[in-house]
N, C-alpha and C positions, 0 to 999 in steps of 0.2 A: 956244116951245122954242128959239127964235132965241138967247138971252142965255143959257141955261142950256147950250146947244150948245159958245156963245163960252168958257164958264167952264172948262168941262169939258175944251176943247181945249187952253186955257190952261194948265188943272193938268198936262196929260199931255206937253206941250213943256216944263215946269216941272221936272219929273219925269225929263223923256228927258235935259235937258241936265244935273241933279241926278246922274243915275247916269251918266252920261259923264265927269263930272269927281270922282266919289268913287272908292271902293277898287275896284281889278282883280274882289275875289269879290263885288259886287253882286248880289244875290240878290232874285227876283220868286217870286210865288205867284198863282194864279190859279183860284179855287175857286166851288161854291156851297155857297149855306146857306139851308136851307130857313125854310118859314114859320114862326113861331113862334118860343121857346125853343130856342137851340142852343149848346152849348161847343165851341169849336175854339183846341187848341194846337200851341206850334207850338215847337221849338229852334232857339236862335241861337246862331252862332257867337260867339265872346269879342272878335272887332274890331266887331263892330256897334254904330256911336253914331245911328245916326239911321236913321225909317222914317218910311214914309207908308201908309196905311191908307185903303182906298175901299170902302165898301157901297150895292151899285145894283140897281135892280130895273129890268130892263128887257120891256118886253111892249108890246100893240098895245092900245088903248082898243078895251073891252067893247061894241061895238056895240048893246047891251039894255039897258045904262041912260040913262037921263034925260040930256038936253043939258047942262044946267045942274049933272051929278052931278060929282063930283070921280071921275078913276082916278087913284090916288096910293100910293105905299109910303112907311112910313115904320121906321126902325130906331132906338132906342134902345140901346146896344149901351155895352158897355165893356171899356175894354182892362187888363188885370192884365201886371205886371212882374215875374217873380221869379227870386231866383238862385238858383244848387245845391244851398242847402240849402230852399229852397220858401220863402222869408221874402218877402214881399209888398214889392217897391223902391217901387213907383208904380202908382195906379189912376186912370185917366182916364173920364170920363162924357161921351161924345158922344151924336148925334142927325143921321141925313140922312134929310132927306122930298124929295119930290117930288111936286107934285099939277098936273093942270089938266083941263080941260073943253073943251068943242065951242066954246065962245065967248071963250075964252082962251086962248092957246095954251104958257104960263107962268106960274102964278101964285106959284112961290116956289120957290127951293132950298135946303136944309139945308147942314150944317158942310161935305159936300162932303168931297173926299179931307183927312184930319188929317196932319199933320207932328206927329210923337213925335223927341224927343233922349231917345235908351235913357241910364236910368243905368249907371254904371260897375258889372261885377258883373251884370249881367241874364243869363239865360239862355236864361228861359223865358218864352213868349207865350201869353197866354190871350185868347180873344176873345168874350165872351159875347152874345147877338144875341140882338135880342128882335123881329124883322121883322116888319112887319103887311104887306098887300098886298090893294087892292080895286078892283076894276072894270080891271084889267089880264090881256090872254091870253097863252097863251104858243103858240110856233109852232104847239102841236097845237089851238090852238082852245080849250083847256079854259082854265080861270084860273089865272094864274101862279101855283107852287106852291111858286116859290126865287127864292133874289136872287143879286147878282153878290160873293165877295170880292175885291178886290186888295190886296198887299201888295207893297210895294217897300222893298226893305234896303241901307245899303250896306256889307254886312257878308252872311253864309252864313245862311240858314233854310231850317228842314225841319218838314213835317207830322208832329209827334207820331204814330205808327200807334195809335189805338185798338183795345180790342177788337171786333170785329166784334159787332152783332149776333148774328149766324144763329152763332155759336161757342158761348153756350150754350145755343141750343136745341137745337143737334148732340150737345151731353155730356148733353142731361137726355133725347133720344132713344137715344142708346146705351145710359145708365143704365138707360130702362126696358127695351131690347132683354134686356139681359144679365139684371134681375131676372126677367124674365120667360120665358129660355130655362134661369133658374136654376129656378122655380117649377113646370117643365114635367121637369125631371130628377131632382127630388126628386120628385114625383107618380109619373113614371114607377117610380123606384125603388122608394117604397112601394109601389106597385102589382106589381111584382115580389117582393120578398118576401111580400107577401100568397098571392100565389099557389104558391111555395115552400111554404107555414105549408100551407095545404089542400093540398099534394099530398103533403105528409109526413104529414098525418094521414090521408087517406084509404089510405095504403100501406101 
């Protein structure tokens, strides 16, 4: 972990002294992304020419597997470029892993943080992430269930707001509240006229 320590310390003084000497609005981002399949966008402001990009999975080696097993994450991931009208500028295809074992204490690091030159005209940042993650825990003990993003701009970004999840489970719970205080007023109703109809005939 010694060499992969050095690299990583390297890119982040690379980086500190990179936004020191870029634009006044340098902009960072600091997120997770879970296991598996995930899309994260993001807007950029219109001075932003260059960014750096990091995905990491950080955890404690799985104490229940095998000496000799590999704990390691690895992301395939890619970055999409588009401008205001949605037109695709630039798609990049990276890849950072990290693995090692009880008897090694480094056995390799992937692309590591990426350097992007935004084309002229970008807006917008898509970041697709395909994260694997085995034999690593996370503080709770359980198996790492996210990795780390970072984003460094020397230019303005902001996290697209998604919709929420739980926002339409909320409208298709109201939807049924309301058909169903609808179905209980019209029953009542007929049930009310019905009993109108027999007490006029019995009168």
């Amino acid at each position: 972990m010694a060499r992969s320590g050095k690299f990583i310390t390297g890119i982040a003084a690379f980086t500190a002294v990179w936004l020191a000497s870029g634009a006044a609005t340098a902009s960072t981002f600091q997120g997770e992304l879970p296991v598996g399949y995930s899309d994260s966008t993001f807007q950029m402001g219109g001075g932003t020419s260059f960014m750096m990009i990091n995905i990491n999975a950080i955890g404690v080696r799985d104490p229940a597997i095998c000496g000799s097993c590999n704990s390691i994450y690895t992301d395939n991931f890619t970055v999409n470029l588009f401008n205001q009208a949605g037109t695709l500028l630039q798609s990049v295809n990276e890849t950072n892993f990290l693995y090692y074992n009880m008897y090694s204490s480094s056995k390799g690091i992937g692309a590591g943080p990426i350097g992007l030159a935004i084309p002229a005209g970008a807006t917008t940042l898509e970041i697709v992430s395909r994260l694997s993650i085995a034999g690593l825990l996370g503080s709770d003990g359980n198996p790492l269930s996210f990795g780390n993003l970072s984003i460094s701009t020397n230019g303005s970004l902001a996290a697209a707001t998604p919709i929420p999840s739980t926002l339409p489970l909320l409208a298709t719970g109201l939807a049924g509240l309301g058909l169903l205080g609808w179905h209980r007023k019209r029953k009542a109703s007929a049930a009310g006229s019905g009993a109108k109809e027999v007490a006029s005939a019995t009168a």
